[in-house]
C-alpha positions in Angstrom: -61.8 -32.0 -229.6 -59.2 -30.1 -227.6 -61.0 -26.8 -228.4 -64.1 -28.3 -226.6 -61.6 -29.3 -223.6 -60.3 -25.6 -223.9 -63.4 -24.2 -223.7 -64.9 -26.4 -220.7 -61.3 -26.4 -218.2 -60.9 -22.2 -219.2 -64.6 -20.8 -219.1 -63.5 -17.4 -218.4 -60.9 -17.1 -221.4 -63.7 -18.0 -223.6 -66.2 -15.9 -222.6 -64.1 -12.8 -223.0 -63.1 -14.1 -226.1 -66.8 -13.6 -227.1 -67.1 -10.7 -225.4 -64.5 -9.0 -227.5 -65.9 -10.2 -230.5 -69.2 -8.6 -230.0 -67.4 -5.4 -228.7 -65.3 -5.1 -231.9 -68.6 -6.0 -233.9 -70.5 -3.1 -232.3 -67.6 -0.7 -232.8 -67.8 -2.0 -236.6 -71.1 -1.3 -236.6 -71.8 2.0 -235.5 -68.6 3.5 -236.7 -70.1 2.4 -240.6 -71.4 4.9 -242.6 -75.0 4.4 -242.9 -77.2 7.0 -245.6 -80.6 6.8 -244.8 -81.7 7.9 -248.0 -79.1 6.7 -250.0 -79.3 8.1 -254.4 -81.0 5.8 -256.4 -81.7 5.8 -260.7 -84.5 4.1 -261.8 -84.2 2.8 -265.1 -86.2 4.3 -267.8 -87.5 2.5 -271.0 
């Protein structure tokens, strides 16, 4: 319950909490290494 409490009396502490999140997630995102046409075996009988 105090979290809820935190999050109503400090809504601008929160928000760029959440804003930092997604920032970082971005970053992590786009600074992944991504192959587009990534090797691949098919398996033979």
């Amino acid at each position: 319950m105090w979290l809820t409490r935190f999050a109503i009396r400090q809504p601008t502490i929160i928000t760029l909490f959440f804003l930092a999140v997604a920032l970082f997630g971005i970053i992590g995102f786009f600074s992944m290494g991504v192959n587009v046409k990534p090797p691949v075996t098919f398996p033979a009988v």
